[in-house]
N, C-alpha and C positions, 0 to 999 in steps of 0.2 A: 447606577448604570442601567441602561433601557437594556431588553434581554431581544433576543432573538429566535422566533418560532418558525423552525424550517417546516413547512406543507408539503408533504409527499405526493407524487404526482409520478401512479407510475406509465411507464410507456410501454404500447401493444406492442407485442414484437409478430411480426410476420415471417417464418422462416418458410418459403417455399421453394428455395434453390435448389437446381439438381448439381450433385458434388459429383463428379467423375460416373455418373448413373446412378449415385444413391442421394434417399432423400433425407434430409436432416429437418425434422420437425421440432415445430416450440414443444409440443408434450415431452418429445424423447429429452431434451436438454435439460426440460425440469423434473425428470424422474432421475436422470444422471444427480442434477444438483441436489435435489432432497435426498436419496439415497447417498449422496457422499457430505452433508450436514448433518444428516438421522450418524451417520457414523462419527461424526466429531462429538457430536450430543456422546455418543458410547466412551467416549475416551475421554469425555473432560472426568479431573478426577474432584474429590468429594468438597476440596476447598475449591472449587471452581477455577481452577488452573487446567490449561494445556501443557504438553513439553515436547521437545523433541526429541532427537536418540540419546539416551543417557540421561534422560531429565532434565538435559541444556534449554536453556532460551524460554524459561516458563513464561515471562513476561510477553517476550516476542510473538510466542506461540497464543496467548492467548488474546492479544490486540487481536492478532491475524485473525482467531477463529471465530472471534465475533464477530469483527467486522464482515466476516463471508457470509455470518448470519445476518447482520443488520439488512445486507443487499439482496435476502432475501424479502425482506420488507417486513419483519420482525422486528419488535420492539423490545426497549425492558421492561413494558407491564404490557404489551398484547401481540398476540403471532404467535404461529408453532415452537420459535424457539427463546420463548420472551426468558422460562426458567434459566435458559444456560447463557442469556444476553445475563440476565443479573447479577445470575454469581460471578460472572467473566467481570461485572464492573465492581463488584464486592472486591472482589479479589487485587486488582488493578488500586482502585482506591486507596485500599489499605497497605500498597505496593509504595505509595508517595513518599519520599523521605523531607526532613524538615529543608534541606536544600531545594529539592523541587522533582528531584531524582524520581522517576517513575520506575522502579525496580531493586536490582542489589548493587551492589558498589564489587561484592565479589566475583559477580559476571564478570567474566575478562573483554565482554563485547555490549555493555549495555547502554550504549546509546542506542542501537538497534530496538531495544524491547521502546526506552523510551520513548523513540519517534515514533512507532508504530501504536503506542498507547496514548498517545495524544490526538492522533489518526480516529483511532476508536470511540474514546472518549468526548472527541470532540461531535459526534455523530451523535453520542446518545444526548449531550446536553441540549441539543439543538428538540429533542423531543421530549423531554422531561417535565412532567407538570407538576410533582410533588415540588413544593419551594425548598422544604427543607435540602432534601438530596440536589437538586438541581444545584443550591448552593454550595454543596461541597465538592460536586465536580468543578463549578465556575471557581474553587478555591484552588482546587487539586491542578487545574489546568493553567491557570494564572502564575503559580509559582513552578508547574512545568517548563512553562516557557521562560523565565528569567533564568531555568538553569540552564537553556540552550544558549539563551545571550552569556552567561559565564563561562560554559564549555566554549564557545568557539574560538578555534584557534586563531591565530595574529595574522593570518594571510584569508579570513573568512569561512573555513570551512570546520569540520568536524569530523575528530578520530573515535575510536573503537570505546572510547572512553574521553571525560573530559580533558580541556587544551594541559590544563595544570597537570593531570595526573596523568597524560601522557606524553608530557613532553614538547607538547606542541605540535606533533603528528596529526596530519591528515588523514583522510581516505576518501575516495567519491562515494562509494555508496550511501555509507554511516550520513554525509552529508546529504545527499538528497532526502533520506528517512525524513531528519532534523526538519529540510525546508519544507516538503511535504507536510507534516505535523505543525511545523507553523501554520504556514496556509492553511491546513483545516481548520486551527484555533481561532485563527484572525475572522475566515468566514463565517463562524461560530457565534462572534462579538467577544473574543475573548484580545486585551489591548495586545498585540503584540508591536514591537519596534519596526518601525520601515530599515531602518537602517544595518539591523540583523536579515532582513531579507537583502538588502542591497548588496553587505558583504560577501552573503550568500551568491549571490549572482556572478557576482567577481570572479568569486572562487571558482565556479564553473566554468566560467568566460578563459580564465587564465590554465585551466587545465586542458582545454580544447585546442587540439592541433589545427593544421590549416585545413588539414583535410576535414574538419571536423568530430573526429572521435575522441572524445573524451576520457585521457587518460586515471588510471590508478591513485596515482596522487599529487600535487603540485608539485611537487618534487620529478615526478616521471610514472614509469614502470609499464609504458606501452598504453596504447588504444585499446578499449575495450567495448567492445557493443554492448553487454548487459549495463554499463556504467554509463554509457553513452544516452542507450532506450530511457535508461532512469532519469537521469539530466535534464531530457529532455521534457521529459513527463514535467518534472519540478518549474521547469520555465513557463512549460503551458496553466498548471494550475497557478505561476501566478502572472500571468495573462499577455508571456513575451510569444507572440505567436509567428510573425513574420519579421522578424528582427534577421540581420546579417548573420548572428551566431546562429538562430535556431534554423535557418535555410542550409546551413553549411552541414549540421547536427541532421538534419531530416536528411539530406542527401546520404551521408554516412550511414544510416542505418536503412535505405531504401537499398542500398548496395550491400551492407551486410548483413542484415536481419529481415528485410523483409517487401517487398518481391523477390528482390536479388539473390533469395536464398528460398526454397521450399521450406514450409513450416514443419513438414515431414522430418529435416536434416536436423543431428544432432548436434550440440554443443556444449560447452561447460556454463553452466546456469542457466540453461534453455527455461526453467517455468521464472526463474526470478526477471529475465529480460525480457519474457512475453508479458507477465506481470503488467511490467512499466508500458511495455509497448503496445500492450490494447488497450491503455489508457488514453497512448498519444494518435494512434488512426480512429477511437473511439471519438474522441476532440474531433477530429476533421471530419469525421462523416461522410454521409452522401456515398457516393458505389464504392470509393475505395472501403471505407468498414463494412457495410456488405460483403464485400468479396475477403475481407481478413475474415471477419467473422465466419464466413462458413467456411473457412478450411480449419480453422482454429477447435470449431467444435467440431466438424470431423474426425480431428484428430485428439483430442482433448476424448470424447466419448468411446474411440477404438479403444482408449490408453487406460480409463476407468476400470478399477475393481470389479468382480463379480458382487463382493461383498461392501463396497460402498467408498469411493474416494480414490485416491491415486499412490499410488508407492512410489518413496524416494529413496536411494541409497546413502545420501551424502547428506541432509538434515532430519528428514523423515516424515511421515505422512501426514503429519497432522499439516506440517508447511507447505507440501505440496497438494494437499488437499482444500487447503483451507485459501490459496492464490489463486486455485484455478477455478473455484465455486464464484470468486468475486470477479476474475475475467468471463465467466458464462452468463453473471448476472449484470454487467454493465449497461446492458440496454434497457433493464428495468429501470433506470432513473431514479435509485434511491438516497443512493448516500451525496449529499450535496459535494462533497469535496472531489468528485469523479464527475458531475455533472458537466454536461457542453455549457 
């Protein structure tokens, strides 16, 4: 099978906007972002794992926290933070189970750590020159992805765990994780199915109201914009951009997320739905991302640590650290799976 050697290309950023009288410079954002990576660097722990509050979501925690590193444009053999990219892939690797399972089967949520570790993984394989290692990721991520084709459920999407061992439960989120990490695989050269993306699409399609907001689960449980912003993210990285659904989708969340709302205002998973959603005005470009982007990091930089990253109540820092380092670092052009 012919490999694929992703070339990094990163892009100048010019931040010279004035934000309500004040000015938000490129230095200040990369002293924000290194000072809150220099702090994840403090927290990975000796086996090269992240976690959240209680030791939850190791997996999860640490796809995230590399990946916030990779877009620093860090590698796992060169960058400031190549050390803690490699134990983070040490650690990940050895997480594989023989089903394809990236994590433990006793998380009660671990398709989340999964998708997010094929996300990661799939970044580093793209830059890997040893053969040996590069092939044990392109083995590790191969059989990752036939176990999303087994997990998903019979109406196309994916629960908290897989279809068999929950029942055949849904969720949007868990789903988008899944097609997300597809996409990054697939862009990778890693084979995945058109047809698990197609179901994929389905599922999304069929959870979306007229209004377009993207409920909880095909079953129901209300419109949600963070589920929504994600969705819609998933469509664009795999390349639905003006389709009827995703115009109906962008409307929904230009109303509820974003002009239509101040980025100032609060909400229930505000970093997880800015997450998704500087990905999809990142896509569009041109003055609309200008103008998210500086109120984003305006606020995003008020909101920082004295001592390095952001505090969350409800998962914990490393997560809310480690999503807002990769929405400050999207205009660097690093990670292919985020690229326009």
């Amino acid at each position: 099978m012919s490999t694929i050697h992703v070339i990094k290309f990163p892009i100048v950023v010019l931040l010279a906007a004035v934000i309500c009288g004040n000015h938000v410079a490129a230095d200040d954002v990369d002293d924000v972002v290194h000072k809150a990576l220099d702090f994840l660097v403090a927290e990975q722990k000796r086996q090269g794992y992240w976690e959240a509050e209680q030791g939850a979501y190791r997996v999860a925690m640490t796809a995230l926290a590399g990946t916030a590193m990779l877009a620093e444009g860090s590698t796992a053999t060169t960058g400031r933070y190549a050390t803690s990219i490699s134990k983070a892939v040490d650690y990940l690797l050895a997480r594989s189970r023989p089903n394809g399972l990236i994590g433990y089967r006793e998380d009660g949520h671990y398709t989340y750590g999964h998708g997010f570790s094929m996300v990661f993984l799939s970044q580093v394989f793209g830059e890997e020159e040893d053969v040996r290692r590069r092939e044990e990721i392109r083995q590790v991520l191969t059989k990752a992805v036939q176990f999303c084709a087994d997990a998903q459920t019979s109406r196309g999407g994916w629960g908290y765990v897989s279809a068999k061992e929950g029942q055949d439960f849904d969720e949007g989120s868990t789903c988008i994780t899944q097609v997300q990490g597809l996409r990054a695989c697939r862009n990778a050269g890693i084979p995945v199915s058109k047809e698990i993306i197609d179901r994929a699409k389905k599922y999304i399609a069929d959870c979306t109201t007229s209004a377009g907001g993207v409920q909880y689960s095909i079953k129901g449980g209300g419109e949600r914009p963070p589920i929504t912003a994600a969705a819609l993210a998933a469509l664009f990285n795999a390349g639905e951009y003006d389709t009827e659904l995703t115009k109906r989708m962008r409307k929904f969340c230009d109303d509820r997320i974003w002009p239509g709302k101040k980025l100032n205002s609060s909400s229930g998973h505000w970093h997880y739905m800015h997450f998704y959603y500087a990905q999809v005005i990142y896509r569009q470009g041109g003055d609309r991302w200008n103008k998210y982007r500086r109120e984003i990091e305006e606020k995003l930089l008020k909101e920082a640590s004295g001592g390095g990253g952001w505090s969350d109540r409800q998962i914990g820092h490393v997560y809310t650290t480690s999503i807002n380092c990769i929405i400050l670092q999207l205009d660097k052009g690093y990670l292919p799976i985020y690229q326009r």
